[in-house]
C-alpha positions as protocol buffer text, in pm:
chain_id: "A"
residue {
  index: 1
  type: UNK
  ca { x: 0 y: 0 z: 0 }
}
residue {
  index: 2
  type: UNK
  ca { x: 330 y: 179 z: -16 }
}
residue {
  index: 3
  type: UNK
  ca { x: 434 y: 347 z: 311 }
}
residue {
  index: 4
  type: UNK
  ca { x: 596 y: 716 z: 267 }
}
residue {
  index: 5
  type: UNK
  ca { x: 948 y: 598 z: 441 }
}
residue {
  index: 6
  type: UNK
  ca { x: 1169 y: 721 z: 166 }
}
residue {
  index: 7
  type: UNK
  ca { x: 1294 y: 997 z: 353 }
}
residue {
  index: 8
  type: UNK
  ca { x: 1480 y: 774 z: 579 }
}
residue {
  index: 9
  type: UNK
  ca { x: 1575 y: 478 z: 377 }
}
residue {
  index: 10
  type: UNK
  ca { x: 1956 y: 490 z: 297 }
}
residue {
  index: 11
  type: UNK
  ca { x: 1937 y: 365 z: -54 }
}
residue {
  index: 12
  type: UNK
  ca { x: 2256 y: 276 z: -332 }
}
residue {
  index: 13
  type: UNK
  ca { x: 2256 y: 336 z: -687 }
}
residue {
  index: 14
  type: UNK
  ca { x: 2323 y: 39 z: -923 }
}
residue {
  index: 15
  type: UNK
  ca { x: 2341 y: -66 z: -1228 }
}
residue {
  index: 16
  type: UNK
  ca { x: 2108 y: -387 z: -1404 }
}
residue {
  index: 17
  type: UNK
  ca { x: 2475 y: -563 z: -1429 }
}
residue {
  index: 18
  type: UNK
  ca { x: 2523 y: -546 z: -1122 }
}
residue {
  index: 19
  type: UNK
  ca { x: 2273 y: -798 z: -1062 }
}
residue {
  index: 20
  type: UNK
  ca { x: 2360 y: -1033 z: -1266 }
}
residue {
  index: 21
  type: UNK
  ca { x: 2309 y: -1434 z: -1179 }
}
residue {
  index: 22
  type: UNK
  ca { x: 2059 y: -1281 z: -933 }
}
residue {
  index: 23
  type: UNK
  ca { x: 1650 y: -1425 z: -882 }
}
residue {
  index: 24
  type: UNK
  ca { x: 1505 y: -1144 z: -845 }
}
residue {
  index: 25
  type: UNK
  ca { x: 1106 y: -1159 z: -723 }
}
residue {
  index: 26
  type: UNK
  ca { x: 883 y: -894 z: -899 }
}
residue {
  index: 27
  type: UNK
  ca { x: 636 y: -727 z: -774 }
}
residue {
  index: 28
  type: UNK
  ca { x: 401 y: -792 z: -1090 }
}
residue {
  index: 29
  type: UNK
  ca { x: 108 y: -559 z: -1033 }
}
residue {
  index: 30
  type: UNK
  ca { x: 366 y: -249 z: -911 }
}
residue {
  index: 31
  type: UNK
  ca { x: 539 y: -356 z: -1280 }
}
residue {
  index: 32
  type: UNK
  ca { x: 262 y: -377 z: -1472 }
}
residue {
  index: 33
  type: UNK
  ca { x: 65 y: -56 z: -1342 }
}
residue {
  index: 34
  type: UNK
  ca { x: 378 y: 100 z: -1434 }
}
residue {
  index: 35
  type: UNK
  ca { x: 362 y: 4 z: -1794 }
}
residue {
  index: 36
  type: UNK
  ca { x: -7 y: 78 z: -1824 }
}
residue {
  index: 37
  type: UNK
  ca { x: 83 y: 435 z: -1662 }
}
residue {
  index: 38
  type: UNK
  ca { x: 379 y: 530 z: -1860 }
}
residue {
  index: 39
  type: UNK
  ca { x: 361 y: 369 z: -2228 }
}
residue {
  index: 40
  type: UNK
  ca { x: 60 y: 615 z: -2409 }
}
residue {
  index: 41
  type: UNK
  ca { x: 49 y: 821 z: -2684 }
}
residue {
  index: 42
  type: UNK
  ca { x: 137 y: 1158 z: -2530 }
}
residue {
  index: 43
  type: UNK
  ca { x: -139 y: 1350 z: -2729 }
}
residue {
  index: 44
  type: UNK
  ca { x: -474 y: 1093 z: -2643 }
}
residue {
  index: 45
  type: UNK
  ca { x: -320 y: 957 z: -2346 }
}
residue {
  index: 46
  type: UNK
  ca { x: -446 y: 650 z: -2443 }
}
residue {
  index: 47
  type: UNK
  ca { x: -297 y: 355 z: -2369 }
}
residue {
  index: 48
  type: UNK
  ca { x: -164 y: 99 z: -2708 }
}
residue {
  index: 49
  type: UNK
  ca { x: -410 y: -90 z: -2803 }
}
residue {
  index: 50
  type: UNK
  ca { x: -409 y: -416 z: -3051 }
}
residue {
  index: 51
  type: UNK
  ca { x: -663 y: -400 z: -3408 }
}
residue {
  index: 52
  type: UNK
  ca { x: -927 y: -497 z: -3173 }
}
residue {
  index: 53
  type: UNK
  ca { x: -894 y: -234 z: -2950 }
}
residue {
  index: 54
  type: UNK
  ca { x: -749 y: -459 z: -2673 }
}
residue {
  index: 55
  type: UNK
  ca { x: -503 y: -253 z: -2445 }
}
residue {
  index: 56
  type: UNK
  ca { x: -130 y: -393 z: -2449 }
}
residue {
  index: 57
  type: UNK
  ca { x: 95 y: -118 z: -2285 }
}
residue {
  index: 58
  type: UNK
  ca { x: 137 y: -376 z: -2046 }
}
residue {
  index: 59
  type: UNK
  ca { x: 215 y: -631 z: -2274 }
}
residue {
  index: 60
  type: UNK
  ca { x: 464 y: -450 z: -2441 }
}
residue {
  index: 61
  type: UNK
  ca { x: 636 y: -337 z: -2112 }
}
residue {
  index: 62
  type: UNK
  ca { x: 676 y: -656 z: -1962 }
}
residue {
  index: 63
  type: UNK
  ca { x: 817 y: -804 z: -2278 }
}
residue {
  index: 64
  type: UNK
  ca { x: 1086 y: -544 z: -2364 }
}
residue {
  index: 65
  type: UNK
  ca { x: 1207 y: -473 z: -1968 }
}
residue {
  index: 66
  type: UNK
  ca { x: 1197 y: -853 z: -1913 }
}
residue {
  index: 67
  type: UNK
  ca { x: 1435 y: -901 z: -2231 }
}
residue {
  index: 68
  type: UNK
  ca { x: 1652 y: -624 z: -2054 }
}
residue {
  index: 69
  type: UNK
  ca { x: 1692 y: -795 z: -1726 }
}
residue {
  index: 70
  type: UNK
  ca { x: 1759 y: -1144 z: -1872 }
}
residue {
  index: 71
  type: UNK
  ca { x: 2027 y: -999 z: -2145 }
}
residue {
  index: 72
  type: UNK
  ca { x: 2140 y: -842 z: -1793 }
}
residue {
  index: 73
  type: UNK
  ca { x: 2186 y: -1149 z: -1667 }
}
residue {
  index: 74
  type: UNK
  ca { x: 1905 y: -1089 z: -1378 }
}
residue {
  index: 75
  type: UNK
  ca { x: 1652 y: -1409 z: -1316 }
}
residue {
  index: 76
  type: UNK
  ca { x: 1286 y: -1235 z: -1240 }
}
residue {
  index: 77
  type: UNK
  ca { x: 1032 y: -1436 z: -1092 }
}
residue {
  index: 78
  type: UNK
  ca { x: 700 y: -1227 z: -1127 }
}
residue {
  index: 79
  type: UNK
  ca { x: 495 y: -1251 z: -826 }
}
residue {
  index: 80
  type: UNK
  ca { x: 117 y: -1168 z: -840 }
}
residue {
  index: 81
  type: UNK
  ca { x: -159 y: -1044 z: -617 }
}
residue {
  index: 82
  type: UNK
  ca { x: -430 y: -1302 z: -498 }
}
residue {
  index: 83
  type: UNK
  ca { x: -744 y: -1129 z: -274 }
}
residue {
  index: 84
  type: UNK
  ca { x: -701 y: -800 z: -151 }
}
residue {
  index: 85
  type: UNK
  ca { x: -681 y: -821 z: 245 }
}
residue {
  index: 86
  type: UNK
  ca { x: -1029 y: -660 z: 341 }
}
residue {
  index: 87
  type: UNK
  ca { x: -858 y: -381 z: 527 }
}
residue {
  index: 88
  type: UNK
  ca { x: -715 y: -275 z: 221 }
}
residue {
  index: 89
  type: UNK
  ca { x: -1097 y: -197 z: 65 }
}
residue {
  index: 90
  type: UNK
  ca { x: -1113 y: 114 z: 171 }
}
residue {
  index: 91
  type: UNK
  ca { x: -794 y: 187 z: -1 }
}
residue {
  index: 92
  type: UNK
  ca { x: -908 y: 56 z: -340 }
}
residue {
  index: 93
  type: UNK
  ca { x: -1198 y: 242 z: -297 }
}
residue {
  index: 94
  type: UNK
  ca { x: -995 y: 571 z: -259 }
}
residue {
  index: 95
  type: UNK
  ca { x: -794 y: 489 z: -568 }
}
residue {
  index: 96
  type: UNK
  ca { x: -1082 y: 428 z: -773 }
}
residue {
  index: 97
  type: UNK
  ca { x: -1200 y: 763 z: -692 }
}
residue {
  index: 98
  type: UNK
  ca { x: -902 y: 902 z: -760 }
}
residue {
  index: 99
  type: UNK
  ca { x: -889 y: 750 z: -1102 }
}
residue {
  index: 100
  type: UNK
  ca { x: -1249 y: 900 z: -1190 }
}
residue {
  index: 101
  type: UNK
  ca { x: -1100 y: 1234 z: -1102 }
}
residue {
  index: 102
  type: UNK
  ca { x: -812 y: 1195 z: -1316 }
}
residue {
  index: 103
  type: UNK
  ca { x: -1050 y: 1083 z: -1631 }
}
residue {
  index: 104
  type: UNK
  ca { x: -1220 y: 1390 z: -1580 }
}
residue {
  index: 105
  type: UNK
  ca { x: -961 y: 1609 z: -1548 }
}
residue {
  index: 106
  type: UNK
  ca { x: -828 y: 1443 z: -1873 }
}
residue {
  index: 107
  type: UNK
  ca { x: -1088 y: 1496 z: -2068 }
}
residue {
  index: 108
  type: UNK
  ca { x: -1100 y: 1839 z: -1975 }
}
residue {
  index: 109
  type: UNK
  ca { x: -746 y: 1907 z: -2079 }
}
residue {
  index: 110
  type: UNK
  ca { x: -813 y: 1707 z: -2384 }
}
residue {
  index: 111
  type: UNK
  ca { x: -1037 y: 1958 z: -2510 }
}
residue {
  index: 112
  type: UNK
  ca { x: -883 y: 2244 z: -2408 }
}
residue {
  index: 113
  type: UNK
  ca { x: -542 y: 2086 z: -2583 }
}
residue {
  index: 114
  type: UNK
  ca { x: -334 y: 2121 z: -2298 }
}
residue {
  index: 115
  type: UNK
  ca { x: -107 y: 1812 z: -2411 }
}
residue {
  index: 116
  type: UNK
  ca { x: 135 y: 1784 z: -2099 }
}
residue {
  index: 117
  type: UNK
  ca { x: -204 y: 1745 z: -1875 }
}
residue {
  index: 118
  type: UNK
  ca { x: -327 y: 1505 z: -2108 }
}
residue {
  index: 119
  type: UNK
  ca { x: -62 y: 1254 z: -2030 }
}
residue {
  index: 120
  type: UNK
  ca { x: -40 y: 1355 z: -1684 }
}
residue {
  index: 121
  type: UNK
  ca { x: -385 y: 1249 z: -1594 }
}
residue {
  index: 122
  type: UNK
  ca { x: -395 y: 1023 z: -1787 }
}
residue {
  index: 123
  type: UNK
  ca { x: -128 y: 821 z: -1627 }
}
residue {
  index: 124
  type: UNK
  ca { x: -330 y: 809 z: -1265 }
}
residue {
  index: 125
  type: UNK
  ca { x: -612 y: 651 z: -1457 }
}
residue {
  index: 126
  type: UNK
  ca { x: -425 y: 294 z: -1502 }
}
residue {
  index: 127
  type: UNK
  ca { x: -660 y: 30 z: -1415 }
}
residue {
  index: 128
  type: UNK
  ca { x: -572 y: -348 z: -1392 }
}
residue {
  index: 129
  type: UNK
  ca { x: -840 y: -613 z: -1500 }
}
residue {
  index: 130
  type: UNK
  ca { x: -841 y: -1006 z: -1475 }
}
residue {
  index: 131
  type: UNK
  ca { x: -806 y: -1003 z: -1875 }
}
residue {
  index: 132
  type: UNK
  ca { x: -513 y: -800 z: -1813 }
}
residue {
  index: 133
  type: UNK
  ca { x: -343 y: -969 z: -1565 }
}
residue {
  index: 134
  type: UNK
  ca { x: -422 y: -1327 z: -1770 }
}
residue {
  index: 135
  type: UNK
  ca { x: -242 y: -1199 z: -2079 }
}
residue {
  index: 136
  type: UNK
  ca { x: 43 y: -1089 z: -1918 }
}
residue {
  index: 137
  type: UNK
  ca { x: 92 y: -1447 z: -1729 }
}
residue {
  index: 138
  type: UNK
  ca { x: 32 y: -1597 z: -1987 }
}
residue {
  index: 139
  type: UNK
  ca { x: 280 y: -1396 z: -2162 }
}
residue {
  index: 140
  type: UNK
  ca { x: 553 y: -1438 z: -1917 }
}
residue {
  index: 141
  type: UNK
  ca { x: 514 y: -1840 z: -1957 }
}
residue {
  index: 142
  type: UNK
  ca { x: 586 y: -1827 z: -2336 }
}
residue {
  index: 143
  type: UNK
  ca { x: 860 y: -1683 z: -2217 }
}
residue {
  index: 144
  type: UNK
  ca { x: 965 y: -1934 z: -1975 }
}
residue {
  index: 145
  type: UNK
  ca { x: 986 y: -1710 z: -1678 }
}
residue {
  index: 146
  type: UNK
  ca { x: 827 y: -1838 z: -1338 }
}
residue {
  index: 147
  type: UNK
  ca { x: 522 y: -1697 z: -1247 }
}
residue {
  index: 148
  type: UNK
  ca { x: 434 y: -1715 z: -889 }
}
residue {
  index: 149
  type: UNK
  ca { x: 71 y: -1643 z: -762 }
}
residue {
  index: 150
  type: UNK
  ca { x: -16 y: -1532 z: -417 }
}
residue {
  index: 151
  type: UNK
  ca { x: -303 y: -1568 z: -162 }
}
residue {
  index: 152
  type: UNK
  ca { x: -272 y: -1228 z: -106 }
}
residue {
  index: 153
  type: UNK
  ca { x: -27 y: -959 z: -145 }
}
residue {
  index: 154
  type: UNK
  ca { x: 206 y: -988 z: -404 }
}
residue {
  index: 155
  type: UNK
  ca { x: 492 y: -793 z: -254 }
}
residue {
  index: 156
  type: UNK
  ca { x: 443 y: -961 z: 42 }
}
residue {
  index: 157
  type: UNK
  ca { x: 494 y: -1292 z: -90 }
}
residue {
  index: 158
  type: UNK
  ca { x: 831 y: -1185 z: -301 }
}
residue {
  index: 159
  type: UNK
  ca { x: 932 y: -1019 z: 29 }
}
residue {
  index: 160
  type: UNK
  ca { x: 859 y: -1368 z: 231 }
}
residue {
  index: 161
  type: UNK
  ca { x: 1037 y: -1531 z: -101 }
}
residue {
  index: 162
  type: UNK
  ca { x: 1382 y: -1343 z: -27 }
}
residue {
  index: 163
  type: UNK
  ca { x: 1366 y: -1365 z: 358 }
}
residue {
  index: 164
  type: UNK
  ca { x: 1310 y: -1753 z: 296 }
}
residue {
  index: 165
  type: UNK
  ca { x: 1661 y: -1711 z: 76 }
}
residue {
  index: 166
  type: UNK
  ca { x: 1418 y: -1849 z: -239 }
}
residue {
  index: 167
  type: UNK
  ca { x: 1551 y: -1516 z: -407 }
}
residue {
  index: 168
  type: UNK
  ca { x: 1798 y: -1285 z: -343 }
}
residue {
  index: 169
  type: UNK
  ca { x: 1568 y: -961 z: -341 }
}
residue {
  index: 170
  type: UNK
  ca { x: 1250 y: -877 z: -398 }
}
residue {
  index: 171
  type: UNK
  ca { x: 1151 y: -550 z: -679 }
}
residue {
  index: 172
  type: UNK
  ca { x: 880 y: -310 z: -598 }
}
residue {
  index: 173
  type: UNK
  ca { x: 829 y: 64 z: -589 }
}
residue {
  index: 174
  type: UNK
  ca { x: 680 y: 40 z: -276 }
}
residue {
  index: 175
  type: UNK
  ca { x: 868 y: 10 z: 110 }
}
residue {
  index: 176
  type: UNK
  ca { x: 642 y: -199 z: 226 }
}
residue {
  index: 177
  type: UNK
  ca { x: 892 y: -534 z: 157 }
}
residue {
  index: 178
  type: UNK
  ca { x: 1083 y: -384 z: 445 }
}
residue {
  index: 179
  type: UNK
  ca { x: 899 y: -386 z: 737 }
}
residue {
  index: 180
  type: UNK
  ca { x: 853 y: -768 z: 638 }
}
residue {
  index: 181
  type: UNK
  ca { x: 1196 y: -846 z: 644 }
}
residue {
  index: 182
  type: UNK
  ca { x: 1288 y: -858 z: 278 }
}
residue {
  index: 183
  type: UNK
  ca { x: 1634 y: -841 z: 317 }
}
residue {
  index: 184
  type: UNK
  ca { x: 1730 y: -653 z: 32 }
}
residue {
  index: 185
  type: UNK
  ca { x: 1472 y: -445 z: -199 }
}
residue {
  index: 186
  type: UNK
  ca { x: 1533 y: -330 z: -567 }
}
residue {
  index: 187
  type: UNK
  ca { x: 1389 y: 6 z: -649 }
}
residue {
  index: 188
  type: UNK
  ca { x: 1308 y: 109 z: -990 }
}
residue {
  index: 189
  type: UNK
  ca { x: 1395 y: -188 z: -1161 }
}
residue {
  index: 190
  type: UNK
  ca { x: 1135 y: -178 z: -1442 }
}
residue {
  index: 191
  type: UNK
  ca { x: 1176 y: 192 z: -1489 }
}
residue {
  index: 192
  type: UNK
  ca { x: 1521 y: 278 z: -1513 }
}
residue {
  index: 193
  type: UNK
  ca { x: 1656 y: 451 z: -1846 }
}
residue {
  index: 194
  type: UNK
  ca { x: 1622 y: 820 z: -1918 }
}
residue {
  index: 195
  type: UNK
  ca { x: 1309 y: 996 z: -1817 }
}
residue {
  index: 196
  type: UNK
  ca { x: 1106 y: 1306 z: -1907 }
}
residue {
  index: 197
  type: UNK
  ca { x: 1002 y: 1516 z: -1623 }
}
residue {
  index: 198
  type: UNK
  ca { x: 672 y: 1613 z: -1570 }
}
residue {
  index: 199
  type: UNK
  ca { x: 580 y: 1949 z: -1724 }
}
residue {
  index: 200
  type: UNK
  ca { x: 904 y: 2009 z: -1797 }
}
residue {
  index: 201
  type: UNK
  ca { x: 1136 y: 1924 z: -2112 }
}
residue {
  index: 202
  type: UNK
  ca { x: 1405 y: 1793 z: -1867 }
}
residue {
  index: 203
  type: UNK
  ca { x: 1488 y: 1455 z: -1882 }
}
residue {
  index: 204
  type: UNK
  ca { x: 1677 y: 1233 z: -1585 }
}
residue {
  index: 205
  type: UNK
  ca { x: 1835 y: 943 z: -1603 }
}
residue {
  index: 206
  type: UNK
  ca { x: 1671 y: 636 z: -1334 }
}
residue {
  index: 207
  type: UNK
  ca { x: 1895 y: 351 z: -1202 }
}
residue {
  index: 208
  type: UNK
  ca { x: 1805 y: 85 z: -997 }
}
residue {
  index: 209
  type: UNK
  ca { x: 1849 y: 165 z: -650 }
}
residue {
  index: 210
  type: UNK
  ca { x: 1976 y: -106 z: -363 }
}
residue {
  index: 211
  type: UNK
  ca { x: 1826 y: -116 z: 24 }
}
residue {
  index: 212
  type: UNK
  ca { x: 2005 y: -368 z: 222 }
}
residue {
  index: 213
  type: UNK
  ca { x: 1727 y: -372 z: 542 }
}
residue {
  index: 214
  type: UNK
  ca { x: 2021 y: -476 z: 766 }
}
């Protein structure tokens, strides 16, 4: 649910090689919510769709970074949610309001051709479906990478993955890995590469980052 402990985190810039011969467990809704967010055409806002008007920004995301970590020599293991703990509803809830506000802020800027809104709203209205999430397993297995499903929590299971020594870290955006002993948690994994800031035309480069809990 992504605690706001960044502040105090001690964190070490890396590079992908650096991780090389190491599993890795993914976070595979943080990934894939990612790709849905970021890879749109930056006039619409729309995500890319297939002929049939099928949305694959995920798709594509998880193929190409995937094919980056293993030329890396990195071994992910995508982990993915089961049921939502019910204390987590109200959450959700939130977040689905959120994402109504952003659609109609979006719109708005749409037709008032304000392009950098456009993409900015439109990237807090990323949704993940069951059709979504199927594809994208089913993706990853054509692949041949391991596919790990939950009860719960996805990140908690990659977390409970590395602590167990299954994997050597676990990959999220979120904190939350720490505070359940993951012993070591990747940052920006399926982002890093050079970045365009928002509103601005500045662009940054992202590396991985490193927290060692200990």
């Amino acid at each position: 649910m992504g605690v706001q402990i960044g502040q105090i985190v001690p964190k070490k810039e890396i590079n992908l090689e650096d991780l090389r011969d190491k599993k890795i467990a993914i976070d595979a809704y943080n990934a894939l919510f990612q790709f849905l967010s970021i890879i749109r055409d930056k006039e619409t806002g729309e995500p890319l769709k297939d002929s049939k008007g099928r949305i694959t920004s995920h798709l594509s995301g998880i193929f190409y970074r995937t094919i980056n970590l293993i030329e890396a020599g990195i071994k992910p293991v995508y982990v993915f949610d089961g049921e939502a703990p019910l204390f987590k509803r109200k959450t959700q809830e939130k977040r689905e309001e959120s994402r109504k506000v952003a659609e109609e802020k979006m719109k708005a800027a749409l037709e008032e051709g304000k392009i950098e809104e456009v993409l900015k709203y439109a990237q807090a209205t990323a949704r993940l479906n069951e059709e979504l999430v199927k594809d994208a397993k089913r993706l990853l297995e054509l692949m041949g990478i391991p596919v790990v499903q939950a009860p719960s929590e996805g990140e908690m299971q990659a977390a409970y993955m590395a602590r167990k020594g299954d994997v050597w870290a676990s990959a999220s955006q979120d904190y939350d890995s720490l505070l359940v002993g993951s012993p070591r948690l990747i940052r920006n994994l399926n982002i890093s590469g050079r970045r365009k800031l928002p509103n601005r035309e500045v662009y940054i480069e992202i590396k991985p980052e490193l927290i060692e809990l200990d």
